[in-house]
N, CA, C and O atoms as CSV, one atom per row, in Angstrom:
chain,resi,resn,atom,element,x,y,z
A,1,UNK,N,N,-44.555,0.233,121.382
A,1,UNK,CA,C,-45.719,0.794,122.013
A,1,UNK,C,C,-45.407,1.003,123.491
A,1,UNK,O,O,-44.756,0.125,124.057
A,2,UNK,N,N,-45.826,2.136,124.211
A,2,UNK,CA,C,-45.598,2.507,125.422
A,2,UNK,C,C,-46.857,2.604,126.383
A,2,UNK,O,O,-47.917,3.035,125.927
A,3,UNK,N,N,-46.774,2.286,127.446
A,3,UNK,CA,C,-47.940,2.924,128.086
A,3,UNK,C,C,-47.490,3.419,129.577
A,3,UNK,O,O,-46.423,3.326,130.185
A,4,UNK,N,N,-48.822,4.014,129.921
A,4,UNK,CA,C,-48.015,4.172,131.171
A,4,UNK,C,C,-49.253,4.330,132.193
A,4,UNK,O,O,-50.187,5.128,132.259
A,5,UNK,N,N,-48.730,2.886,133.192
A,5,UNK,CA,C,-49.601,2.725,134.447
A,5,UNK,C,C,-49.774,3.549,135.587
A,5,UNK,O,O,-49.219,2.969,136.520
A,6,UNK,N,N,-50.192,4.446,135.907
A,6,UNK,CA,C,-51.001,5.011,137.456
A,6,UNK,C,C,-51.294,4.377,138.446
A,6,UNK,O,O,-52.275,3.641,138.343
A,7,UNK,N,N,-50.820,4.409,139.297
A,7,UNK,CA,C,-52.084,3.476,140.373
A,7,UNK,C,C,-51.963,4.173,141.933
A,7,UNK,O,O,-50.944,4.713,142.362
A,8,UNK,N,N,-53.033,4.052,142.547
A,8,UNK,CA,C,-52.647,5.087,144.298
A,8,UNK,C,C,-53.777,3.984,144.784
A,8,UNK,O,O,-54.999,4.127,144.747
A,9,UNK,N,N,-52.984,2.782,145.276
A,9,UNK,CA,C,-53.759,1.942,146.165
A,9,UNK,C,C,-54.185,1.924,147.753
A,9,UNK,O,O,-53.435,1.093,148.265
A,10,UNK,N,N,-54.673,2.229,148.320
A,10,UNK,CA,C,-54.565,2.651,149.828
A,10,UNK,C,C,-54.003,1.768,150.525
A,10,UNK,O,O,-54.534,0.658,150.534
A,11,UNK,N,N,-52.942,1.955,151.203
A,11,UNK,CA,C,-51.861,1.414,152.446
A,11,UNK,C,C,-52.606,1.480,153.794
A,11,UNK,O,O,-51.783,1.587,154.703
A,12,UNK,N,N,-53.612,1.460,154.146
A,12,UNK,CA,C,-54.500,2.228,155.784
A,12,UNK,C,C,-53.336,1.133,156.346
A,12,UNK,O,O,-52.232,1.483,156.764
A,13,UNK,N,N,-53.971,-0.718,156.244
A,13,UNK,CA,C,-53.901,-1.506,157.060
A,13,UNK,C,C,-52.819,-2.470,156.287
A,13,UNK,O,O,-52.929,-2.689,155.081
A,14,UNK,N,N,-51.827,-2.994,157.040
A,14,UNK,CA,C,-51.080,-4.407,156.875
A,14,UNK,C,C,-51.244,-5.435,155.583
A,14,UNK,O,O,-50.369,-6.069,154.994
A,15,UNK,N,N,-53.020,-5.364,155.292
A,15,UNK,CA,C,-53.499,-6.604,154.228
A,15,UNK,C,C,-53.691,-5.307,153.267
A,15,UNK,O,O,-54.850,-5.595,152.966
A,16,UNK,N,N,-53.524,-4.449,152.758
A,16,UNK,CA,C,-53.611,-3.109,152.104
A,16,UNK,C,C,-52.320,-2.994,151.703
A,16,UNK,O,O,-52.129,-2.663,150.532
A,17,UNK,N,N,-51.162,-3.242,152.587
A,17,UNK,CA,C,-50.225,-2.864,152.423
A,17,UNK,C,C,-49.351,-3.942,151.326
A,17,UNK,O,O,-48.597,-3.665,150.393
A,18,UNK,N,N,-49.820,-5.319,151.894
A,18,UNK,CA,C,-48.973,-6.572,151.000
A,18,UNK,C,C,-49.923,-6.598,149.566
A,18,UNK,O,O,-49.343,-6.982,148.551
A,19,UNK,N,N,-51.278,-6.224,149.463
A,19,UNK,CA,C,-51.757,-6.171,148.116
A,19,UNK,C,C,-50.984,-5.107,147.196
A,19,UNK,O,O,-50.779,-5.294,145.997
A,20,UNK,N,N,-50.531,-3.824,147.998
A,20,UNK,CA,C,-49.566,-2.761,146.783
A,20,UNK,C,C,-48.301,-3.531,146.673
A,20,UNK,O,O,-47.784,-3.668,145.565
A,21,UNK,N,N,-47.786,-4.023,147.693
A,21,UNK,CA,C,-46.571,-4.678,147.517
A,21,UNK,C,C,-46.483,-5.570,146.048
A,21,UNK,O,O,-45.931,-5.226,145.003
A,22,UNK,N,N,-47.081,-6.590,146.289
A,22,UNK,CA,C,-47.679,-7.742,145.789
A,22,UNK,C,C,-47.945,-7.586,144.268
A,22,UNK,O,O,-47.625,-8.386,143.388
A,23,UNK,N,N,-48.877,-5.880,144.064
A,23,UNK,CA,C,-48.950,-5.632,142.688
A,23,UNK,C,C,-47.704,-4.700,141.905
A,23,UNK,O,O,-47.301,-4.499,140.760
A,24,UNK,N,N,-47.526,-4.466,142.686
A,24,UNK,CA,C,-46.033,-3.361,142.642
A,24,UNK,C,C,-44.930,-4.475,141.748
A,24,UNK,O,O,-44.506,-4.323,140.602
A,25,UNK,N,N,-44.627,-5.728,142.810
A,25,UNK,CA,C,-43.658,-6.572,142.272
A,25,UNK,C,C,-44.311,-7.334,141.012
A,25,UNK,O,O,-43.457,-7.649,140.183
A,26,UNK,N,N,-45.360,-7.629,140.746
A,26,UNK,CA,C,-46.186,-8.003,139.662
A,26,UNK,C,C,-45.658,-7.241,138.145
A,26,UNK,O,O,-45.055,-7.721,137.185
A,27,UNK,N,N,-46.085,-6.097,138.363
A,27,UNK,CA,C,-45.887,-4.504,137.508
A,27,UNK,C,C,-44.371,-5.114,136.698
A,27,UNK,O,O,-44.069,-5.436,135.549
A,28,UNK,N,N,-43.800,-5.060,137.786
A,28,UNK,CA,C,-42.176,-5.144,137.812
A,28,UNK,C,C,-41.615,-6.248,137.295
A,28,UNK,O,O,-40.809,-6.232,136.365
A,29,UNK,N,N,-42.126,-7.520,138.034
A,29,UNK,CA,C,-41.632,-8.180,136.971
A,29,UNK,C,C,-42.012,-8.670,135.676
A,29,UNK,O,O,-41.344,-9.451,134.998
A,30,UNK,N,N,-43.267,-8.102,135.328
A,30,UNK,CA,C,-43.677,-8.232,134.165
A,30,UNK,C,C,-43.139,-6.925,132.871
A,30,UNK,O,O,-43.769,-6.580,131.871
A,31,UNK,N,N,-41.971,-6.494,133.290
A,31,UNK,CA,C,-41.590,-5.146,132.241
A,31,UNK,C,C,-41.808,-3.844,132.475
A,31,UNK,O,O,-41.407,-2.873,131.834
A,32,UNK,N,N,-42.717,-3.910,133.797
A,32,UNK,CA,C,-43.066,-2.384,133.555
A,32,UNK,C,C,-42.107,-1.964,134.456
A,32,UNK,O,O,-41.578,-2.818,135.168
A,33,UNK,N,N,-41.707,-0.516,134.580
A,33,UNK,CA,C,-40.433,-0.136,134.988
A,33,UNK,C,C,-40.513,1.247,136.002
A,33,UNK,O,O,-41.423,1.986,135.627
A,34,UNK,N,N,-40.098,1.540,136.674
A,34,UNK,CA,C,-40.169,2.431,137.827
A,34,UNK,C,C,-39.600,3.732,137.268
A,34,UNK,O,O,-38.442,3.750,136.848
A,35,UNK,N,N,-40.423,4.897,137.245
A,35,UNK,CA,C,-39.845,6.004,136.649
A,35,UNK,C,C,-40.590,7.268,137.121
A,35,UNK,O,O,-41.357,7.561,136.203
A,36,UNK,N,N,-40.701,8.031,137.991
A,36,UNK,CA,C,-40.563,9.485,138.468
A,36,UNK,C,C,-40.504,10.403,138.015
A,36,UNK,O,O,-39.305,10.551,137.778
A,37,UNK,N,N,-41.128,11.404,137.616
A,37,UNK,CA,C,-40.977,12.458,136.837
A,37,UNK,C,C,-40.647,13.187,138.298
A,37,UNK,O,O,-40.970,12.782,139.414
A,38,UNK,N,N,-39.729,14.672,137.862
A,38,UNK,CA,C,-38.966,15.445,138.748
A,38,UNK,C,C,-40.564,16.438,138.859
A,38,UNK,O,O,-41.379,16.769,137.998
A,39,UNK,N,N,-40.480,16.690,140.453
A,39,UNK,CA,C,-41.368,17.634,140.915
A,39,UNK,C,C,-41.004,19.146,140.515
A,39,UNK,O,O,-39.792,19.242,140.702
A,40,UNK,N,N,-41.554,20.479,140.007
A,40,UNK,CA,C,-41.398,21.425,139.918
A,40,UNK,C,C,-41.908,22.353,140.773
A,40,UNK,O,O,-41.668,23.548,140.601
């Protein structure tokens, strides 16, 4: 089974910034995996 997470957390301020961090490395080390689709 696949899924696939979205997320656009706002960065404005410092405590904004370590919560994307924070969930980012979460994401990550729980399996989910960093992947980019190519812009056209």
């Amino acid at each position: 089974m696949r899924f696939i997470v979205l997320f656009d957390l706002p960065t404005v301020s410092k405590k904004d910034k370590k919560s994307y961090v924070e969930f980012r490395r979460y994401l990550l080390q729980n399996g989910y995996d960093r992947n980019r689709a190519a812009s056209r």
